[in-house]
C-alpha positions as CSV (number, residue, x, y, z in Angstrom):
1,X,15.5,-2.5,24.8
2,X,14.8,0.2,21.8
3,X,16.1,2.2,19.2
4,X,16.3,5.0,17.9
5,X,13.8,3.5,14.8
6,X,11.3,1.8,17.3
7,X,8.8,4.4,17.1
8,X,9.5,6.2,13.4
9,X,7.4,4.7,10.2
10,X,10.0,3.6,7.8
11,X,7.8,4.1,4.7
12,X,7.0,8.4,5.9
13,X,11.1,8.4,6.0
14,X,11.8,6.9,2.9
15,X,9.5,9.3,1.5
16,X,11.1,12.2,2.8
17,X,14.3,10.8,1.7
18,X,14.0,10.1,-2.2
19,X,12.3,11.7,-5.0
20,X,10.2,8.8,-6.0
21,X,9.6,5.5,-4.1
22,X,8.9,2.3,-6.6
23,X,7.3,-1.1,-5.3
24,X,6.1,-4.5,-6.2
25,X,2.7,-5.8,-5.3
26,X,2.4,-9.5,-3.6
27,X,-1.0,-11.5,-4.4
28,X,1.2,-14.8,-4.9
29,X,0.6,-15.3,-1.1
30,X,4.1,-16.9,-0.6
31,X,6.1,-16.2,2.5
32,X,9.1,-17.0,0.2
33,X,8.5,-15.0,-2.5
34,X,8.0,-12.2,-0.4
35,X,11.2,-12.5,1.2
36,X,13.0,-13.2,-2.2
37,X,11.5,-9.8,-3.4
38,X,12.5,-8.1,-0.5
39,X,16.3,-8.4,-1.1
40,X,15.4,-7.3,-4.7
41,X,16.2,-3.6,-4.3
42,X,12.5,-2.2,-4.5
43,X,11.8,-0.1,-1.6
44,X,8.4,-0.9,-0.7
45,X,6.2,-4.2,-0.9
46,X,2.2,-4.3,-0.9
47,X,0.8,-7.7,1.1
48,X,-2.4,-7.4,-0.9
49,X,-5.0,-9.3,1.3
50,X,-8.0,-7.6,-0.9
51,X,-7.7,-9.7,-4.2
52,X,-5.6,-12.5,-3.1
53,X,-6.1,-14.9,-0.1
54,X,-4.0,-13.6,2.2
55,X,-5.3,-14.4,6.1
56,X,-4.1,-12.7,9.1
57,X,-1.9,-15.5,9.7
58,X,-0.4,-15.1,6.6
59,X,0.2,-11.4,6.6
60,X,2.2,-11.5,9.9
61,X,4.2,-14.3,8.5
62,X,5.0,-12.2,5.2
63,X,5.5,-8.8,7.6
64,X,8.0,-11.5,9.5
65,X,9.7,-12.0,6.3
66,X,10.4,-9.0,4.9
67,X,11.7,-7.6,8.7
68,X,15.1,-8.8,7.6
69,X,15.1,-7.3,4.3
70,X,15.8,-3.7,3.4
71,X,12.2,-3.1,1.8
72,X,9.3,-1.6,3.2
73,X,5.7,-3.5,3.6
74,X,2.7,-1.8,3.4
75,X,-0.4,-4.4,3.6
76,X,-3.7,-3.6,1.9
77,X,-6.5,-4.6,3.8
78,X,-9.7,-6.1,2.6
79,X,-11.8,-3.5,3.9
80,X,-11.8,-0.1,5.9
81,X,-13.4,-1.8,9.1
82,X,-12.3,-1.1,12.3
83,X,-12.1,-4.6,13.7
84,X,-9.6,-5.6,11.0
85,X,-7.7,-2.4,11.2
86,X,-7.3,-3.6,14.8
87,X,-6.4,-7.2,13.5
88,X,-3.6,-5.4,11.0
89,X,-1.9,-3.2,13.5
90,X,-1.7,-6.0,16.5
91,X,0.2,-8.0,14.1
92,X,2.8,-4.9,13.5
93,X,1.5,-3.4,9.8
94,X,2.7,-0.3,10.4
95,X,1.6,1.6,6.9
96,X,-1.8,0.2,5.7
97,X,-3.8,1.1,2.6
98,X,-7.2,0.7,3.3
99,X,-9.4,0.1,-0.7
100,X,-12.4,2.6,-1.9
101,X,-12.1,5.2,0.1
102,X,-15.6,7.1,-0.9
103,X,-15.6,10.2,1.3
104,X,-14.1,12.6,4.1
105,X,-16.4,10.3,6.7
106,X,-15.0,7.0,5.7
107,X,-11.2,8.4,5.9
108,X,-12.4,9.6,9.1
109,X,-13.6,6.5,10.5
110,X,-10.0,4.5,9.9
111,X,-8.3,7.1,11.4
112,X,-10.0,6.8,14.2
113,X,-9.9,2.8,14.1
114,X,-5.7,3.9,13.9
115,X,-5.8,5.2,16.9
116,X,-6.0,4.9,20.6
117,X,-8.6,6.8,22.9
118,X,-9.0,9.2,23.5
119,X,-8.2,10.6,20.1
120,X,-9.5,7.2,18.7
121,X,-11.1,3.4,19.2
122,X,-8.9,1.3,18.8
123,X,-9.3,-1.5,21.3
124,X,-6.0,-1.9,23.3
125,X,-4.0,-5.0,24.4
126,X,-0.8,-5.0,25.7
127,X,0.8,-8.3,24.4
128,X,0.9,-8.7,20.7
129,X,3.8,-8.2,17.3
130,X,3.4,-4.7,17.6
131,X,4.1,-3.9,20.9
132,X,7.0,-6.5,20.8
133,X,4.7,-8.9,22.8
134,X,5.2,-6.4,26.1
135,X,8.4,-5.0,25.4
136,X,8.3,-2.3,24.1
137,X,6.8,-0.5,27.1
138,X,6.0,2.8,25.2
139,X,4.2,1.4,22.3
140,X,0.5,2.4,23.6
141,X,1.5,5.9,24.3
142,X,3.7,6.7,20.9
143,X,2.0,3.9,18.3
144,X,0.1,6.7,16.7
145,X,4.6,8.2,15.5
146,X,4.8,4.3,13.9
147,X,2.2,4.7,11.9
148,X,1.3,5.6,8.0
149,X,-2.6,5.4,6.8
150,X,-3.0,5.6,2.8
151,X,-6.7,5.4,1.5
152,X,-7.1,4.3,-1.9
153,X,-9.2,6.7,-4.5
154,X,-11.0,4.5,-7.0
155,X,-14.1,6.0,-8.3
156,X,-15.4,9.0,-10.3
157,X,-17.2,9.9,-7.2
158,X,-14.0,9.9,-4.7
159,X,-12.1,11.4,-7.1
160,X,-14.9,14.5,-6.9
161,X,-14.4,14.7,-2.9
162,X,-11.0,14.4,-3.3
163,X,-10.1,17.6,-1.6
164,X,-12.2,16.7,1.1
165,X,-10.7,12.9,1.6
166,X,-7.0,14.0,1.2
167,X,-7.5,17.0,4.1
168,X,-8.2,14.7,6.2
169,X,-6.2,14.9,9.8
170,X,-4.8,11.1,10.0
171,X,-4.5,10.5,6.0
172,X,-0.8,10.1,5.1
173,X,-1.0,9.7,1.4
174,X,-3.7,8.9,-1.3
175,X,-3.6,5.9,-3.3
176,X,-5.4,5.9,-6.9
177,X,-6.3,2.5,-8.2
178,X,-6.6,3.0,-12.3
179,X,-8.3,-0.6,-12.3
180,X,-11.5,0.2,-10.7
181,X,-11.2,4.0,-11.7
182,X,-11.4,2.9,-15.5
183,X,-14.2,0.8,-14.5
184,X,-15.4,3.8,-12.7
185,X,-15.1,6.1,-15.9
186,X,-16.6,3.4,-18.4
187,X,-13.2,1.9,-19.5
188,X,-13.6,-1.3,-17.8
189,X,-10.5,-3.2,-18.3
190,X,-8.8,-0.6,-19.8
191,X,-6.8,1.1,-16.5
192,X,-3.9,2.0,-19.4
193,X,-5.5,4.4,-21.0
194,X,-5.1,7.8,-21.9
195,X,-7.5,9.3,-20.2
196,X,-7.1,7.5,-16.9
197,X,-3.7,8.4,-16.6
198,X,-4.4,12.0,-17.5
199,X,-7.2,12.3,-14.5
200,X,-4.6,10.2,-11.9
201,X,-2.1,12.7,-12.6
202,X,-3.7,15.4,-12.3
203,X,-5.6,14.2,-9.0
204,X,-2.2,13.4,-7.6
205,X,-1.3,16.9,-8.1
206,X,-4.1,18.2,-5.8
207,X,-2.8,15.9,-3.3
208,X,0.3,17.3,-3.1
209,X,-1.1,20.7,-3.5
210,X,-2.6,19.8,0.1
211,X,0.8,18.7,1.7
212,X,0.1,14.8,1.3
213,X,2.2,11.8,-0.9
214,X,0.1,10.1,-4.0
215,X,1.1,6.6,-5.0
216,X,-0.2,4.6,-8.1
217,X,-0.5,0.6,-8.7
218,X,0.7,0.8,-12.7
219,X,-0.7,-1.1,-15.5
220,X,2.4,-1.3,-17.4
221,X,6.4,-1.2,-16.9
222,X,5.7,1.9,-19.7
223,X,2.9,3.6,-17.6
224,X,5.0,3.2,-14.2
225,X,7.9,5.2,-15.6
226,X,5.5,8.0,-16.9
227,X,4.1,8.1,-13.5
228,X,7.3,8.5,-11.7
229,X,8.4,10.8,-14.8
230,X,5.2,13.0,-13.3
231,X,5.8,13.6,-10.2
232,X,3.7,10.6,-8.4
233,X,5.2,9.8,-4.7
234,X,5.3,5.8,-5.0
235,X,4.8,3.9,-7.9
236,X,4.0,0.2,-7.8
237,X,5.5,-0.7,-11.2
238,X,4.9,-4.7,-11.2
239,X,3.0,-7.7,-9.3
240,X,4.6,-10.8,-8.6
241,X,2.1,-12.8,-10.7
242,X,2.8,-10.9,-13.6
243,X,6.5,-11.0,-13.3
244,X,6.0,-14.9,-12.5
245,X,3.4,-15.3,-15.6
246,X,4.4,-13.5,-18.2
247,X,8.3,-14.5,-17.7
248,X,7.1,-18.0,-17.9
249,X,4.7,-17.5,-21.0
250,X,7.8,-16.1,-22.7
251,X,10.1,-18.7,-22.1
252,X,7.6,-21.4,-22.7
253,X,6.5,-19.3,-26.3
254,X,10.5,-19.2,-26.6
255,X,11.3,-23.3,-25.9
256,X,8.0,-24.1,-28.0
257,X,9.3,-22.5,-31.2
258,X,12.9,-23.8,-30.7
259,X,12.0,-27.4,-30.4
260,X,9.7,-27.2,-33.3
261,X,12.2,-26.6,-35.6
């Protein structure tokens, strides 16, 4: 049996459908966590399996979770390597963000790992999550409509072929990462600053200049609603570990002072 959804990306429609999308990112690497968040009333959720240890296993179990909530995932792979790009879309990911995206080649290269031949190389098999395990007879021929492919931009460098990455046939949406671009600019650590957001911003505009969605992983609750107040697409505006953390520092700050009184 299908719908009328099996072969639309959720995250492209929700884009077309609201101003500006905000999200959580997941490095807790719990199932249950993930499915909590999903009935939080964000509309999009990152399974970051770069800087947390998140296995495949893992990621299809969180992708299973969130299926019955009303927010999207998007899983960030370690690396833009076909063989895990494979990996990713067997399990159903359907809108990936692939990290350090350096050049026009590299964007190239994972949309081509995206899709089947002959327009791609992605090796095909016809029983797996995305496919429904067989049925969903029509997956091979229209996989390339359930897809969404956002690179990340993280270095001076990228961000000076940025025209050329973002023109890219195949690339949905950039992704800036102020993290490693602060690194990139000299401001290790310092992903808040001034001058990072300033040079995100105005990157994002050239984006959208060139007919494609920008998103942002923000540093701060403050920077997230400046970026949203800017014009950026989708705007990560907290991770789980610092919503567990710094909730739970606070409250034990809070209990501390009360009971030494």
């Amino acid at each position: 049996m299908t719908t009328r959804n099996d072969f639309e990306n959720p995250f492209r429609r929700a884009l077309a459908g609201k101003k500006v999308l905000t999200g959580i990112w997941s490095m807790l690497n719990s199932t249950n966590a993930i499915e909590g968040l999903g009935w939080a009333g964000f509309d999009w959720l990152v399974i970051d399996a770069e800087h947390s240890p998140v296995s495949l296993h893992d990621a299809m179990a969180h992708l299973r979770a969130l299926s019955a909530t009303p927010t999207i995932p998007v899983v960030r792979l370690p690396w833009n390597d076909n063989v895990l790009i494979k990996h990713y879309l067997d399990i159903g990911a359907q809108t990936i963000m692939l990290p350090l995206i350096q050049n026009a080649s590299e964007a190239q290269a994972a949309v081509r790992a995206m899709r089947y031949p002959p327009g791609g190389m992605r090796g095909f098999a016809a029983m797996h999550r995305a496919s429904r395990y067989g049925h969903l007879p029509q997956y091979v021929e229209r996989a390339e409509e359930t897809l969404f492919m956002i690179v990340q931009v993280e270095t001076v460098e990228a961000l000076e072929r940025l025209d050329e990455i973002a023109s890219v046939e195949g690339v949905d949406a950039v992704f800036f990462g102020p993290g490693d671009l602060s690194a990139s600019m000299g401001l290790l650590g310092k992903p808040g600053q001034t001058e990072v957001f300033d040079r995100i911003v105005e990157a994002s505009k050239t984006v959208q200049r060139l007919g494609k969605s920008t998103g942002v992983l923000a540093p701060s609750i403050d920077h997230a609603k400046s970026y949203c107040s800017a014009g950026v697409n989708f705007v990560s505006v907290i991770t789980d570990c610092a919503l567990l953390f710094r909730n739970a520092d606070a409250l034990a700050a809070d209990f501390s002072a009360f009971t030494a009184t």
